[in-house]
matplotlib code that plots the C-alpha trace (Angstrom):
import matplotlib.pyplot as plt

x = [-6.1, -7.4, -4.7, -5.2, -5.4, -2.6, -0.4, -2.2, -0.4, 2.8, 3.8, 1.6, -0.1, -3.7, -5.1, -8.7, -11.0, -12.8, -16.6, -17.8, -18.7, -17.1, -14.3, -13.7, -12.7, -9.3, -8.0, -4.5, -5.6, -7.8, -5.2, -2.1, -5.1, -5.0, -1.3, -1.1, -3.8, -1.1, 0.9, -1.7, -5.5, -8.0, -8.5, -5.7, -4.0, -0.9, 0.5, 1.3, 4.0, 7.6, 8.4, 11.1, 8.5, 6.4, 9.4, 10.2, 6.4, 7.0, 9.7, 8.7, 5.5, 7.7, 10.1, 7.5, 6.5, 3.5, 1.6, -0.2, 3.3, 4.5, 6.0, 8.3, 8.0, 6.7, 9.8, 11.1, 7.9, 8.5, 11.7, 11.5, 8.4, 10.7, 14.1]
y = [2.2, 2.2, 4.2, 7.1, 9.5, 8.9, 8.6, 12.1, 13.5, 11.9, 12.7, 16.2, 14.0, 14.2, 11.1, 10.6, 7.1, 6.7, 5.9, 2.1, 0.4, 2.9, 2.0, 4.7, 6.8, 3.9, 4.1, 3.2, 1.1, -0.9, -1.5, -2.0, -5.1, -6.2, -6.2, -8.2, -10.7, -11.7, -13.3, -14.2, -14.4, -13.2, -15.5, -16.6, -17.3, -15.2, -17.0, -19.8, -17.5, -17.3, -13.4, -13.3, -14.6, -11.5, -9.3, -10.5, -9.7, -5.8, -5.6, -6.2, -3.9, -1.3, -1.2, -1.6, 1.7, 3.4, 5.5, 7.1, 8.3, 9.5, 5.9, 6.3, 3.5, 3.7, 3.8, 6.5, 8.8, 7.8, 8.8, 12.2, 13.1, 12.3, 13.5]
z = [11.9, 15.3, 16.2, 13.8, 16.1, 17.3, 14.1, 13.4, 16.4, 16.2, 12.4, 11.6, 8.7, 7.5, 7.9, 5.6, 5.2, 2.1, 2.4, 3.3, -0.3, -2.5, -4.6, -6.6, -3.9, -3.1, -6.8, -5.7, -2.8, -5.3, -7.7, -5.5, -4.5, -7.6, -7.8, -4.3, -5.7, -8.4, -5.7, -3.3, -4.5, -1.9, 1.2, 0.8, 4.4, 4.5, 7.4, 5.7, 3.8, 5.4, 6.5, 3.4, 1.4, 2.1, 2.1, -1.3, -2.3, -1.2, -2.4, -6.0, -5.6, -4.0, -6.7, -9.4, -11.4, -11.2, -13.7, -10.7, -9.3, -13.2, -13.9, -10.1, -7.8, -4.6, -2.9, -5.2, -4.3, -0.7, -0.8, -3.0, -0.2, 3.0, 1.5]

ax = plt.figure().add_subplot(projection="3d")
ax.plot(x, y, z, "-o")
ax.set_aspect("equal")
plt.show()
C-alpha cells in the first residue's frame, strides 16, 4: 500500500488503514484470514504453491458467500459495485 496515494488519485476511491493492533476495526479482513488459513496456515511459504494453485484458492474464496455481503460472493458485490 505504499502506493496509496496514488491508487487514491487514479480511481476517486477513499482509501482508510485501520489502527496498528486492533482487530476489530478489519472484520472482514480478519475473517477472509481465517478463510485463507484453511488452505494455507500462517507462515506458510506461498511460493512453494504453483500460480494455478493460488488462482484456484481465489477462486473458491471469491465465489464463496458471505453473510457480510447479504449471503453474495465477493465477485457478485464486486460486480453489482462496478456494473
Amino acid at each position: 500500500m505504499a502506493q496509496h496515494p496514488r491508487l487514491r488519485i487514479d480511481t476517486g476511491l477513499l482509501i482508510y488503514f485501520c489502527d496498528p493492533h486492533s482487530p476489530w476495526q478489519r472484520g472482514t479482513n480478519e475473517n477472509t484470514n481465517g478463510l485463507l488459513r484453511q488452505y494455507f496456515p500462517k507462515g506458510t511459504d506461498l511460493s512453494k504453491h504453483s500460480a494455478e494453485a493460488l488462482e484456484a484458492v481465489a477462486q473458491a474464496l471469491n465465489t464463496r458467500p458471505r453473510k457480510a455481503l447479504n449471503w453474495r460472493t465477493p465477485a457478485e458485490a464486486l460486480n453489482a459495485f462496478i456494473g
